[in-house]
C-alpha positions as CSV (number, residue, x, y, z in Angstrom):
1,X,0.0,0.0,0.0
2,X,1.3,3.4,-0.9
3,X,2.4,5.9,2.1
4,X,0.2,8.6,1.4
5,X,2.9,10.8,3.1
6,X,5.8,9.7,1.4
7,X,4.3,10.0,-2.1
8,X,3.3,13.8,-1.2
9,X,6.7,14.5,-0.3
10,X,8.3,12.7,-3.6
11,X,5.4,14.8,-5.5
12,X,6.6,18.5,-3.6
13,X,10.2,17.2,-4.8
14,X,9.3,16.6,-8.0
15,X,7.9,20.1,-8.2
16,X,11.1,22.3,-7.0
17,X,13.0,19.7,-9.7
18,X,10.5,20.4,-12.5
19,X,10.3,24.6,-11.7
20,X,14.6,24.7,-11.3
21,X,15.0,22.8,-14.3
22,X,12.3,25.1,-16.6
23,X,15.0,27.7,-16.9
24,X,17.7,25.8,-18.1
25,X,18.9,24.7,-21.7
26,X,18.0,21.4,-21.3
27,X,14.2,22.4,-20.2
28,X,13.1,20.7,-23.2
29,X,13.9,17.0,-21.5
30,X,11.6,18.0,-19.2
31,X,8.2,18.8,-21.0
32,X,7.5,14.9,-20.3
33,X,8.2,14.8,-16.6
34,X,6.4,18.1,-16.4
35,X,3.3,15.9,-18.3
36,X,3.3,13.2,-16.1
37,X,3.5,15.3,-13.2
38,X,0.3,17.7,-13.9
39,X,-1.4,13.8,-14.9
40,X,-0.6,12.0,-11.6
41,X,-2.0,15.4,-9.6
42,X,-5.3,15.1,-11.8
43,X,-5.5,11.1,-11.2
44,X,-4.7,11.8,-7.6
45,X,-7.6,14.7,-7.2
46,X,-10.3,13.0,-8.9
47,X,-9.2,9.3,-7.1
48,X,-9.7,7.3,-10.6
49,X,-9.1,5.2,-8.6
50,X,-11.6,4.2,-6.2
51,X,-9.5,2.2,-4.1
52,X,-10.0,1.8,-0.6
53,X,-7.6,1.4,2.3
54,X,-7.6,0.1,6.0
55,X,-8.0,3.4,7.9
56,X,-8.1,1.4,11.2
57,X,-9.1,-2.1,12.6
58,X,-10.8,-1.9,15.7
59,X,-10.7,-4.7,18.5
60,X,-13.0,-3.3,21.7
61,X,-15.2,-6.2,21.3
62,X,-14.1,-9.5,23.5
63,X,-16.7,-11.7,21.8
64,X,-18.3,-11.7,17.8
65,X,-19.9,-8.9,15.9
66,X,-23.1,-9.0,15.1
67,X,-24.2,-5.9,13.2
68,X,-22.8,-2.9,12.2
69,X,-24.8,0.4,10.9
70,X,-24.1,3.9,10.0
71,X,-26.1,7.3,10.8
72,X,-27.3,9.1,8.0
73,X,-24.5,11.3,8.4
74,X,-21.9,9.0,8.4
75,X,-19.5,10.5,11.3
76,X,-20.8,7.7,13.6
77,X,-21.6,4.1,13.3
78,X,-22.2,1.1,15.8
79,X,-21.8,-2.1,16.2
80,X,-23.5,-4.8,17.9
81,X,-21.7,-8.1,19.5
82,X,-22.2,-11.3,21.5
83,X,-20.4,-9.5,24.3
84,X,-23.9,-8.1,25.6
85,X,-22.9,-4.8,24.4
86,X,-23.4,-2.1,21.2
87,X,-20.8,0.3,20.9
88,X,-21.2,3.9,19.0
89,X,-17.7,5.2,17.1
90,X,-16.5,8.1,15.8
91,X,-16.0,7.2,12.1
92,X,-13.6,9.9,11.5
93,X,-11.1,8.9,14.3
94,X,-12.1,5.5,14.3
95,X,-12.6,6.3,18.4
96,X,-14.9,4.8,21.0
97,X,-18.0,7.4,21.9
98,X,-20.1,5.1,24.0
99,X,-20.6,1.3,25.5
100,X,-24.7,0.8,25.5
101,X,-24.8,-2.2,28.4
102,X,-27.7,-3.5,29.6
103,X,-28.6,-6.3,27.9
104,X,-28.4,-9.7,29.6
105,X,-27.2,-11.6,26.2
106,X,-26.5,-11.2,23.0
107,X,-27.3,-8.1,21.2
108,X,-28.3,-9.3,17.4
109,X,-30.0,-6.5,15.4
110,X,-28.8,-2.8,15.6
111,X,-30.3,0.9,14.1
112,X,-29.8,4.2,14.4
113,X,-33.3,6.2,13.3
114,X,-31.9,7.4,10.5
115,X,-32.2,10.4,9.2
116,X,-32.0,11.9,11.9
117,X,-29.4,10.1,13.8
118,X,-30.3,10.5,17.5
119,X,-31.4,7.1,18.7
120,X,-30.0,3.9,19.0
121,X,-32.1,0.6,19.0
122,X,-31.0,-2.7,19.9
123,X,-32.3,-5.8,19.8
124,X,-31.0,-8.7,22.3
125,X,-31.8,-12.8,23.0
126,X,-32.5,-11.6,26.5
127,X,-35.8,-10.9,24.6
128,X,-35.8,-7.2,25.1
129,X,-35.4,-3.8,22.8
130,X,-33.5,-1.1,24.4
131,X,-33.9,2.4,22.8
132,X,-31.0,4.8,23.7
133,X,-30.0,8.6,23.3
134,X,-27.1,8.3,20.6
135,X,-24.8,11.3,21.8
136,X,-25.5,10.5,25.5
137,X,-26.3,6.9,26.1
138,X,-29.1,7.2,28.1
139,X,-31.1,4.7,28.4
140,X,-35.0,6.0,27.0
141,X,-37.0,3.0,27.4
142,X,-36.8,-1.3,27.7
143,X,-39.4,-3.1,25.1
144,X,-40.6,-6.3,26.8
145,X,-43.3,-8.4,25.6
146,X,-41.4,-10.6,23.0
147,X,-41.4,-14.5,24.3
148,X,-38.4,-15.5,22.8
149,X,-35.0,-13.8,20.5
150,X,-35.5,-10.5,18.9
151,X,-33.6,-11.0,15.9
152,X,-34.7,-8.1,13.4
153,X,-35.7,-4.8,14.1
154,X,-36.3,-1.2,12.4
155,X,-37.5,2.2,13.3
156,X,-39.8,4.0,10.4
157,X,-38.7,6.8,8.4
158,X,-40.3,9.4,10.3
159,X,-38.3,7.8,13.8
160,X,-41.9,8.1,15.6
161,X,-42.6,3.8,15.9
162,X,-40.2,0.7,16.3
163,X,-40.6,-3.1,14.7
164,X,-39.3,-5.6,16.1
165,X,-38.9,-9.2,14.5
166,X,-38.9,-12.4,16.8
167,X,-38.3,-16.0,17.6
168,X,-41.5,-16.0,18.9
169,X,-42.9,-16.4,15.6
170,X,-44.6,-12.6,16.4
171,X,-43.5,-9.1,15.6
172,X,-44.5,-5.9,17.4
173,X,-45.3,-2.1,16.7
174,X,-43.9,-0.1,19.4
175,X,-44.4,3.9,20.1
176,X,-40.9,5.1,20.4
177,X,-41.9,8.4,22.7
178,X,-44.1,5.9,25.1
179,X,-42.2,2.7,25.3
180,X,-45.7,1.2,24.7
181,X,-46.9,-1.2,22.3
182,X,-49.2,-0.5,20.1
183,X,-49.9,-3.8,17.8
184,X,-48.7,-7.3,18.0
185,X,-48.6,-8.5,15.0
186,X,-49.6,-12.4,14.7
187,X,-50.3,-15.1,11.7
188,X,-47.0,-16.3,11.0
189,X,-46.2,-19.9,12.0
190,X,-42.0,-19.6,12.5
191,X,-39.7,-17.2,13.3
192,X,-39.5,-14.1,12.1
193,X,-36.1,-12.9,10.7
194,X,-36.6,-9.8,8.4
195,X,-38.6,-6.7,8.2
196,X,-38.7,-3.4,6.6
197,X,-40.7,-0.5,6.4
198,X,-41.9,1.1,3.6
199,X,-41.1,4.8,2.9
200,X,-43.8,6.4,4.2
201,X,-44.1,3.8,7.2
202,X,-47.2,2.9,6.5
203,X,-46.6,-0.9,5.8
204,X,-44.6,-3.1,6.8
205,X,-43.1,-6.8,5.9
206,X,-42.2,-9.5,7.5
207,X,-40.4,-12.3,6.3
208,X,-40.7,-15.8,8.4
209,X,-39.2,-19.5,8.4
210,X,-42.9,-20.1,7.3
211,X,-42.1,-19.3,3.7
212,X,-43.9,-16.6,3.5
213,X,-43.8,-12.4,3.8
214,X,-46.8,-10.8,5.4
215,X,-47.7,-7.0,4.6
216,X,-48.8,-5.2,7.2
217,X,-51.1,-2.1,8.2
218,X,-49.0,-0.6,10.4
219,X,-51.8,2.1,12.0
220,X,-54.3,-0.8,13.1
221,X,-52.2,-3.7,12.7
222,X,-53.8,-5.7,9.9
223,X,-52.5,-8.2,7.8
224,X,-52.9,-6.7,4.3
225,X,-51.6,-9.5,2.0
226,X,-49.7,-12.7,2.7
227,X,-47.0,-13.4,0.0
228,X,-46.8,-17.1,-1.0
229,X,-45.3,-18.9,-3.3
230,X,-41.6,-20.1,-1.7
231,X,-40.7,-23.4,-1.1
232,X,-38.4,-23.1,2.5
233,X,-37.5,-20.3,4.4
234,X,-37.5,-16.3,4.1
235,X,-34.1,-15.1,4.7
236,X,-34.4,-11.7,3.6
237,X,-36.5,-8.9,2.6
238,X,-37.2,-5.2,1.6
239,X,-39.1,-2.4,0.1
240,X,-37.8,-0.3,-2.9
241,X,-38.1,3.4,-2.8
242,X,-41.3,4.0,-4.4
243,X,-42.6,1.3,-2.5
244,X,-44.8,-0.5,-5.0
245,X,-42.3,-3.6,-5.2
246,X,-41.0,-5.8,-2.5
247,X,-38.7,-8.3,-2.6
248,X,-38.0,-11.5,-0.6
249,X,-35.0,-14.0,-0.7
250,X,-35.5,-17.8,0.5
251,X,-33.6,-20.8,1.6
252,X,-35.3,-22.1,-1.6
253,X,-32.7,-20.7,-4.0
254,X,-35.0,-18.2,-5.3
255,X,-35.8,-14.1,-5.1
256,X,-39.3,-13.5,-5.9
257,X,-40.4,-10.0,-7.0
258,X,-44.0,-8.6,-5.2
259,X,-46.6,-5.9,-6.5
260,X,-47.5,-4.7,-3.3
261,X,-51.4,-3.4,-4.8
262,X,-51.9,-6.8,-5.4
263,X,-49.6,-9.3,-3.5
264,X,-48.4,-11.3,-6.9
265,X,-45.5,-12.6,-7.8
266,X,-44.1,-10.1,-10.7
267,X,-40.7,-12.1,-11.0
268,X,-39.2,-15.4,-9.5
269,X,-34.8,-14.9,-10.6
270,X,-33.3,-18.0,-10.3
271,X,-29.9,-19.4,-10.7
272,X,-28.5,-19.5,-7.6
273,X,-27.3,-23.5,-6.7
274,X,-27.6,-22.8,-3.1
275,X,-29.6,-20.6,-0.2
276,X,-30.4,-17.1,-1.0
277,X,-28.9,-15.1,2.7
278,X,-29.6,-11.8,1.6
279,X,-30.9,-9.5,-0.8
280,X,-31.1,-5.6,-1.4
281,X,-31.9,-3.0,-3.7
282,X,-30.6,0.2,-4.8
283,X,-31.5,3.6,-4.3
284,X,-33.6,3.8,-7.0
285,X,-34.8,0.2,-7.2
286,X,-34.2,0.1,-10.6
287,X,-31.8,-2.8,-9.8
288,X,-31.2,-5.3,-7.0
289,X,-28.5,-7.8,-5.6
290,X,-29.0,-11.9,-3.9
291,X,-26.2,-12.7,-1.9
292,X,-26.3,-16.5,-1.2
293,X,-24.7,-19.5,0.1
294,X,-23.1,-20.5,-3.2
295,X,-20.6,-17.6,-3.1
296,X,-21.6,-15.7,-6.3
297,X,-24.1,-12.8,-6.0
298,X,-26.3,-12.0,-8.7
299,X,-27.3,-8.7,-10.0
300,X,-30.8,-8.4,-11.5
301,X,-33.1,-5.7,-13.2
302,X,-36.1,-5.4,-11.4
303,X,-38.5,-4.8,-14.1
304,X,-37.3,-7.3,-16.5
305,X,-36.1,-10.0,-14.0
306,X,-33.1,-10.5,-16.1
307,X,-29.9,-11.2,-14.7
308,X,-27.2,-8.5,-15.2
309,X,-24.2,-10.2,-13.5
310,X,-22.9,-12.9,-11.6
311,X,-20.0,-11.4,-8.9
312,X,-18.4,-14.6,-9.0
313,X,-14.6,-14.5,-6.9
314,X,-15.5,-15.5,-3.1
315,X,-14.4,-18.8,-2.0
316,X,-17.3,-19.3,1.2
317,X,-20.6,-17.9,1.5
318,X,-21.8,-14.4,1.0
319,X,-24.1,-13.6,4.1
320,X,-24.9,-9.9,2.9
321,X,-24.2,-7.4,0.2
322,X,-25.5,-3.9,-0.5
323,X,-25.0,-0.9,-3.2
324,X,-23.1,2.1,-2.3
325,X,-25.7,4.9,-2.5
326,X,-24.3,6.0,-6.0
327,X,-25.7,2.1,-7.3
328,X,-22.3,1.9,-8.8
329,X,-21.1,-0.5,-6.6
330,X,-21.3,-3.3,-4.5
331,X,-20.2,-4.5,-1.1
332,X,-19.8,-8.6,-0.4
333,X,-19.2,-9.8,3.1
334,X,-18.3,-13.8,3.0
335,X,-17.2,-16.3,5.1
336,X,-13.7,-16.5,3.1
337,X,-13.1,-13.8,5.6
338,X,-13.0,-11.0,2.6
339,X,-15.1,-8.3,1.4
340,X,-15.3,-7.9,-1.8
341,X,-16.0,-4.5,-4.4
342,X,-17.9,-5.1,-7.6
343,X,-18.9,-2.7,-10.4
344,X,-22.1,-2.9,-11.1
345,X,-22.3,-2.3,-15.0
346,X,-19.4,-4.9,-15.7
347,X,-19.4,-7.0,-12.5
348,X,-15.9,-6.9,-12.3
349,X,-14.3,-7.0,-9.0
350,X,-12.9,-4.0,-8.2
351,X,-11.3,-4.8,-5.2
352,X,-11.0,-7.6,-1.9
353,X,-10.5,-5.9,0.9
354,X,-8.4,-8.8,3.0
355,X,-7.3,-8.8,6.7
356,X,-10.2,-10.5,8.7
357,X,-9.3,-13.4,10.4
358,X,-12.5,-15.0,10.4
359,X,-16.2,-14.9,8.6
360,X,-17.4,-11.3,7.8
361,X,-21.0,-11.1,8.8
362,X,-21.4,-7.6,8.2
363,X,-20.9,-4.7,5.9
364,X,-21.9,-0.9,5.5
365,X,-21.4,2.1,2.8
366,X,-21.7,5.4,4.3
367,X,-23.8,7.8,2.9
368,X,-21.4,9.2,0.7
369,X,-19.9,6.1,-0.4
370,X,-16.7,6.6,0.7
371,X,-16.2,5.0,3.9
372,X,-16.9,0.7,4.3
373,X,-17.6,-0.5,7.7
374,X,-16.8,-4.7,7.8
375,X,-17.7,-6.6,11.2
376,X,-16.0,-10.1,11.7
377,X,-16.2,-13.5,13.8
378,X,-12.8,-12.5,14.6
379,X,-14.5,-9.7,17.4
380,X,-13.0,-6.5,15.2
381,X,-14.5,-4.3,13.0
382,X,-12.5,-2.1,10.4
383,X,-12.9,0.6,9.0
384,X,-11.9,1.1,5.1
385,X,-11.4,5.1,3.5
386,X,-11.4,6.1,0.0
């Protein structure tokens, strides 16, 4: 890796050579060096590119990450670990803000009520949700009601209600202001392990070991649709923008595309040979990404349902990937303890971002795109800069 430093200093040298030697009757020699020169500062200030480096690994966990999550802003993010805790860091510094304790085991799901930033939630085996002040750590409120894991959790856009997603095959609408709940949320069979709300945070879905995703009413608590049609177990699933399409991702090898007026199946994208783990869009939902247990992700168009690219390169199974908000890019976290960088239009990988010493379970873009949170079995997160 190139000492940022160092090549600075070569690059002032370089200058005082190029500037002495103008003057001179063999300036000529130079009009190629003084080429090069003005090309290298261009490449350097635009950051062609796009490589990113290890800005700093950090070890304050004593057990496995979780979870990790940025604000909207991007200067903080947290993670979430089998240690019982969640810790919030500076992402500039790479420093330790705050230890959120409380919880009486491990603390699985992790959010920041984003976009505005100022609350924490967490979501723990001890069956609880904890909501916290996010520049204080205070402790606002302890959600209890769940009978079993909370393993998925969410606040809506506006920050005003929570979901949480459980074990106990149930999921519940909490009042963030309150602490109380307001709907639980029953009809699924098996656990529940993804949710998401839509944008105005009216609905919301939940994906369950029972194969299906349930839309919900979130003002009276209503079951709107139930989306069938997989063979085994929801793994993952989300809203796009606009909020007329969902997606889900199943242990079945498939990704099924939703109309949410209706409840059909638009799509079903296959070619996956083993367990769909994950599956996002982007921004715009024009375009979304399955992560599986096969190691290749698969990039689709949503409206067509045709397959774009296969990211093929990781060597163990890829447990989430995202797009950086630009929808340029991808982010891979895999068990072959490497992240991975793909571009979107090619799939080409970009970049493998090596140095874990065990699974990567987690991954995060900032909003800019220029920062990459990873979180590892190995009890470190690290932070990568552009």
């Amino acid at each position: 890796m190139i000492d940022c430093g160092l090549l600075v200093g070569w690059l002032v040298g370089l200058a005082i050579i190029i500037q002495s030697a103008m003057f001179t009757p063999d300036a000529y020699k130079y009009n190629s060096l003084c080429l090069d020169y003005v090309e290298l500062i261009e490449k350097l200030e635009n950051n062609e590119s796009n490589d990113y480096f290890l800005f700093k690994i950090l070890r304050a966990h004593i057990l496995p990450l979780t979870n990790c999550a940025f604000n909207k802003s991007g200067d903080k993010f947290i993670t979430g670990s089998y240690d019982r805790t969640c810790k919030v860091w500076n992402t500039l510094t790479g420093d330790e803000l705050l230890t959120l304790e409380g919880h009486r085991n491990v603390v699985y799901a992790i959010a920041f009520n984003n976009p505005y930033g100022d609350k924490i939630i967490t979501g723990s085996f001890d069956k609880t949700c904890k909501i916290w002040n996010a520049e204080t750590g205070q402790l606002y409120h302890t959600y209890r009601g769940h009978a079993t894991e909370i393993v998925c959790l969410q606040f809506n856009p506006q920050g005003t209600v929570i979901a949480t997603g459980s074990m106990d095959n149930t999921s519940r609408i909490w009042d963030v202001e309150s602490g109380e709940c307001l709907h639980t949320l029953l009809g699924h069979t098996a656990e529940i392990v993804s949710l998401d709300f839509d944008t105005q945070g009216q609905r919301l879905i939940t994906g369950s070991f029972d194969n299906t995703v349930k839309v919900w009413d979130v003002r009276n608590g209503r079951c709107i649709h139930t989306l069938t049609g997989h063979q085994g177990e929801i793994s993952s699933c989300q809203f796009n923008y606009a909020s007329d399409v969902c997606i889900s991702g199943s242990i079945d090898r498939s990704c099924k595309v939703w109309d949410m007026q209706s409840g059909q199946c638009i799509h079903t994208l296959r070619g996956h040979n083993d367990e769909i783990l994950d599956v996002s869009f982007n921004t715009t939902g024009s375009k979304l990404v399955t992560a599986s247990a096969d190691g290749n992700a698969r990039v689709y168009n949503t409206m067509t349902g045709a397959c774009l690219n296969v990211l093929a390169g990781h060597e163990g199974e890829i447990s989430k990937a995202n797009f950086n908000p630009q929808g340029s890019r991808i982010l891979s976290a895999s068990a072959d303890k490497t992240a991975r960088l793909w571009d979107v239009e090619s799939g080409e990988c970009l970049q493998v971002l090596e140095g874990h010493t065990d699974e990567i379970f987690s991954c995060a873009f900032n909003y800019e795109g220029d920062t990459i949170i990873t979180g590892s079995k190995d009890n470190t997160c690290r932070i990568w800069k552009c």
